[in-house]
N, C-alpha and C positions, 0 to 999 in steps of 0.2 A: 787639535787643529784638523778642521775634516781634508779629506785628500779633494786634489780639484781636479775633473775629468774635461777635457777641450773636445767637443762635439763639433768636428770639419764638413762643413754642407760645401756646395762649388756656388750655383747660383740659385734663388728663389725671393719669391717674392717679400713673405715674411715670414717668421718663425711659425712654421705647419704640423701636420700630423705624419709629415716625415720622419719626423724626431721624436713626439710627445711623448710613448713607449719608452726611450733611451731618458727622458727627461723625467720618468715615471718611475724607472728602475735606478737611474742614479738618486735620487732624492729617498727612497724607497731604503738605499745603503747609506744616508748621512751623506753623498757627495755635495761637492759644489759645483754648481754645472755651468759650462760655457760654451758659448756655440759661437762659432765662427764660416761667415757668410760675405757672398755680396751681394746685398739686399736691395732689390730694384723698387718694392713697393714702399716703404719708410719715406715718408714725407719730411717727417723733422724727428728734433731731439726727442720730442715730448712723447711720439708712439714707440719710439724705442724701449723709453723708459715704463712706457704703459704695459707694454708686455712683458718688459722685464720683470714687475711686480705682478703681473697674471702668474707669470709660468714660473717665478722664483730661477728664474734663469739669469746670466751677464751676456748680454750682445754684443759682438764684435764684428767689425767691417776689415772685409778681405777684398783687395780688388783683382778677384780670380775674373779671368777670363773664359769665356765656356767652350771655345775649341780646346781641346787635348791638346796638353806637350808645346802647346806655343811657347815663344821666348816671352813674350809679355808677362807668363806665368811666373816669373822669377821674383818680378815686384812683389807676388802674393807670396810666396816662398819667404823673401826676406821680412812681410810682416808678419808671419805666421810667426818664424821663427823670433822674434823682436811680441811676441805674445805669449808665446812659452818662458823666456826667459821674465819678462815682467810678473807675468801670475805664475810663475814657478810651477808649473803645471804638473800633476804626478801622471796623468794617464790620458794617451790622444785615442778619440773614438773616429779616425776616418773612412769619408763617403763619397763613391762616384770615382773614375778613373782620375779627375783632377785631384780630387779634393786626397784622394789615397797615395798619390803620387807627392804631392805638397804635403802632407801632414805627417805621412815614416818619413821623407828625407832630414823636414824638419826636428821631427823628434831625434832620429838619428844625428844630428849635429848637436843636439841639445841636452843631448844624452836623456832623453827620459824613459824611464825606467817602462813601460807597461803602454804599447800600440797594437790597438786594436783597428784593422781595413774592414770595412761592410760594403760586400760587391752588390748593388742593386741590378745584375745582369752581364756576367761578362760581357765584354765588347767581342770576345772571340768566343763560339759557338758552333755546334753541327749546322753546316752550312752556309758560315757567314765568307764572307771573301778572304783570299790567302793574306793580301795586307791584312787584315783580322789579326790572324794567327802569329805572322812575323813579328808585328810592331806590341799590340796587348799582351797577347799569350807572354812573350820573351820580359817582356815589361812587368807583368804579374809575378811572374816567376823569381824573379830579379827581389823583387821589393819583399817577397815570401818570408825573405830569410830574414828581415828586419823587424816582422811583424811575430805578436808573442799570439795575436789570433785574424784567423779571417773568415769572415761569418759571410755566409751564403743563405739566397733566397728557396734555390729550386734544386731538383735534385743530381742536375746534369751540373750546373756551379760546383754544387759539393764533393760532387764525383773530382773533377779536376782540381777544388782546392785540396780535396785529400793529397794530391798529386805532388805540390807542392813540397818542399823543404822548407818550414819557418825556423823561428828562433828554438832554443834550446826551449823543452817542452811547451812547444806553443801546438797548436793542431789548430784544426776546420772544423766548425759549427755551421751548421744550418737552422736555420727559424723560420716561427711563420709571417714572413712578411715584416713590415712594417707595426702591425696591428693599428686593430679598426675600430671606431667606439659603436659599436652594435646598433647602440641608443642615438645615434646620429642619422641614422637610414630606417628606414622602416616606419609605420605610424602615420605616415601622412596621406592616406586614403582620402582624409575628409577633406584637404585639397584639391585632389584630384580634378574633380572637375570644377574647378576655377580657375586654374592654372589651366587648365585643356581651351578653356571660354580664352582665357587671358591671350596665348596662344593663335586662336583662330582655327582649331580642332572642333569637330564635330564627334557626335557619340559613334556614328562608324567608322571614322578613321579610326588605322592603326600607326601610333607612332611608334619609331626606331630610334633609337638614341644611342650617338656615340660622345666620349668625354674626354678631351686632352689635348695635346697642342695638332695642329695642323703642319705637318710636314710629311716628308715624303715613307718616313717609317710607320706613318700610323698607315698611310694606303687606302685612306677612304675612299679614293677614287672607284675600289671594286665594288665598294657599296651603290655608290651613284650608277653602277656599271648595271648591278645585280635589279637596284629599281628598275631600270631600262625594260629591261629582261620582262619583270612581271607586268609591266604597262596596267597596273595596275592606282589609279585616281585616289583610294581612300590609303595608299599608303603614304605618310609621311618620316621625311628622315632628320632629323632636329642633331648639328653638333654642337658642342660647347667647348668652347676654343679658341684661341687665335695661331697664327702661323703662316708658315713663307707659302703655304701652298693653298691657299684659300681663292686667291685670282684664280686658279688652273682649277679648283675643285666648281667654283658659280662657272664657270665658260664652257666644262663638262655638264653638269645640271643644264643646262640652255641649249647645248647642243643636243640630248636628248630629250626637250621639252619636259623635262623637271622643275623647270626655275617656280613652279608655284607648288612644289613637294618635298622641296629641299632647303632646309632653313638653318643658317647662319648666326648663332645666337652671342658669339662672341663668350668673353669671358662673364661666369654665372656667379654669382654670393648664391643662388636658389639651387643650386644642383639636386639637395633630397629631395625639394620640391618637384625640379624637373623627372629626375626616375618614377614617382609618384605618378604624373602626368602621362609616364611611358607604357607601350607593352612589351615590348623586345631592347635590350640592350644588346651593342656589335661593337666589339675590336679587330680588326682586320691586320693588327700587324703583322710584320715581318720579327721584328726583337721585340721580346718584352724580357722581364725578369720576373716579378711575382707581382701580377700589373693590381693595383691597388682600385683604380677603375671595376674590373670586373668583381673583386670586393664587395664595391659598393652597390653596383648592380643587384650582384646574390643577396647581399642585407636588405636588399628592398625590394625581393620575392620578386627581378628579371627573369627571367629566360636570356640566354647569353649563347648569341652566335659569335664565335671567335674564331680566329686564324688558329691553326692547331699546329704551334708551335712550342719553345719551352718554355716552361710558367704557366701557361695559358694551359696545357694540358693537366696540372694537378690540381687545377681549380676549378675547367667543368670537366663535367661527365656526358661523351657527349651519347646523348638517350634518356640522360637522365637531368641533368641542370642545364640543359641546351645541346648546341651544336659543332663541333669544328671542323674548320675546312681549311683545304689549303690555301695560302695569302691572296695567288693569284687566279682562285677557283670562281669565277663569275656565279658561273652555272648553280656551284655547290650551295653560296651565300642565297644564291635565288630560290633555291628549293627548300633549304632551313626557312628562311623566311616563309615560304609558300605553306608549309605543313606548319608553322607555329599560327599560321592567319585564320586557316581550316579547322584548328583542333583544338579549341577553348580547352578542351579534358584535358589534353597534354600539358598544357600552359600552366595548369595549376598545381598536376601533378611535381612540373619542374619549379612550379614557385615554392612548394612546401621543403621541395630536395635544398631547395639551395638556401632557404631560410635555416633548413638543420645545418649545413654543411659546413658553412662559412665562418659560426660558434669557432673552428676549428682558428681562425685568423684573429680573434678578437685582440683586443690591446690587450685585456687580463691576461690571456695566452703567453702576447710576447715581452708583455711587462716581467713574465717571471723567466719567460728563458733568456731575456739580456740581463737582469739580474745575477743568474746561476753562471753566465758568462762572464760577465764585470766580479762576481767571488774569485772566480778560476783562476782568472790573470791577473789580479791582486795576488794571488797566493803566492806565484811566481817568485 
């Protein structure tokens, strides 16, 4: 009877390359994999079940709520736990402050034997606000002791999950990311300029591409700030996205006579297509954990200006795969840009750094370190 491992996501659209890795390394050991979600994009039964037979995976619906710590969150708790007890579950893989929170408590009433937490970013951090610290930090600490592992992204996570108290021989891993399928990014040159036509780009634009939701953490706003700045016509800024900050981010464009440089592409299926189409990829946030975005960027030979924060600092190099600046550095973002627009040699020099570099994130990578991790805590 193989052992069944319950894979806890919080919300997403469908089953993505958040998991694939975990879904690669269980099957890889004979598991039986289940992933438990609240899945926004599933239209009916029939794509549930279509993916269930792609990925050899069982899908389950969780009605988690995506603010932290709400009361609502208890509904998802009692079906979590009312899913452990029906698939008799041997071992919980949870993910994200909800889903790590709901998935030890669960296991812990359910007695199962082997929980493993995967922080994708602490919520508390050098720098972040003192609620931060009180409310996560205490809350991390807390749930430590129930967990037999807690696998971290970056190296600042690891340093504090070291910190921790877990269960009797349980300890802190670190990996690389997520992992990335290489062969996903990259290659699509001979689209290039079709998608630039498609677009409404010209051979002397330069576009700038950022990728992910539009809210107030990603801070595109100093991008649109940093355009300003160059008053420069052939640059254009392409995001791929939706989010609560999108109104505020077109009425900045406008107010600096950007509204015909700055484009709104909404949510993309074309994404390797769009980096293809790009010269520069930017993240500007404030938090990331080990941002999968700039990933994919590097896999598709970007240059990558980022906010030079945590995560974001052990994935470029800035001189060498691009640039980082501080979140709310106008100036800084305006001059990485300025010197990547000027120096075709650099551009390439950083595209070759980041196509070797990122090998380092691939799925094969983290296919074999969650493996070596799901041995460990079996052993237990």
């Amino acid at each position: 009877m193989s052992i069944k491992i319950l894979y806890i996501m919080n919300t997403a659209n469908k089953v993505n390359n958040f998991s694939f890795s975990s879904i690669k390394a269980a099957h890889e050991l004979g598991m039986e994999f289940h992933i438990a979600g609240d899945w926004t994009g599933y239209q009916n039964e029939d794509e549930i079940k279509a993916d269930e037979e792609n990925y050899g995976i069982k899908i389950h619906q969780i009605d988690f709520i995506r603010t932290p710590y709400k009361p609502g969150n208890y509904k998802a708790y009692k079906q979590v736990v009312e899913l452990i007890e029906k698939e008799k579950i041997d071992i919980i893989h949870c993910n994200t402050p909800i889903g790590g929170v709901v998935g030890r408590l669960a296991g812990r009433k359910c007695h199962v034997k082997h929980v493993i937490y995967q922080a994708h970013g602490f919520h508390f951090y050098k720098g972040a606000p003192q609620i931060n610290w009180l409310i996560y930090y205490n809350v991390e600490k807390t749930l430590a002791r129930i967990s037999d592992a807690v696998v971290t992204m970056n190296d600042e996570d690891f340093a504090a999950a070291k910190k921790f108290r877990l269960k009797k021989n349980g300890r802190a891993y670190k990996v690389h990311g997520v992992g990335i399928d290489l062969t996903q990014y990259g290659g699509f040159e001979s689209c290039r300029d079709e998608k630039r036509r498609e677009l409404g780009f010209s051979d002397d634009d330069i576009v700038i591409i950022s990728v992910g939701e539009l809210n107030e953490n990603k801070n595109n706003s100093v991008i649109i700030s940093a355009m300003a700045k160059l008053n420069n016509p052939h640059i254009h800024y392409i995001l791929c996205g939706v989010g609560d900050c999108q109104e505020s981010l077109e009425i900045l464009a406008r107010e600096n006579g950007l509204e015909n440089n700055v484009h709104f592409l909404g949510f993309r299926t074309d994404v390797n297509e769009l980096y293809a189409a790009s010269d520069i990829f930017t993240m500007p946030s404030f938090r990331e954990g080990l941002s999968r975005s700039i990933m994919e960027a590097m896999a598709s030979g970007l240059p990558c200006v980022v906010s030079k924060i945590r995560g974001n600092t052990e994935l470029v190099q800035s001189g060498k795969g691009g640039f980082l600046c501080h979140p709310k550095n106008v100036s800084g973002f305006a001059k990485a840009f300025s010197i990547l627009v000027s120096e075709p040699a650099l551009v390439a020099k950083m595209r070759k750094y980041n196509l070797r570099r990122v090998r380092e994130y691939s799925d094969d990578v983290v296919v074999k370190e969650m493996m070596e991790i799901y041995k460990e805590v079996l052993k237990k």
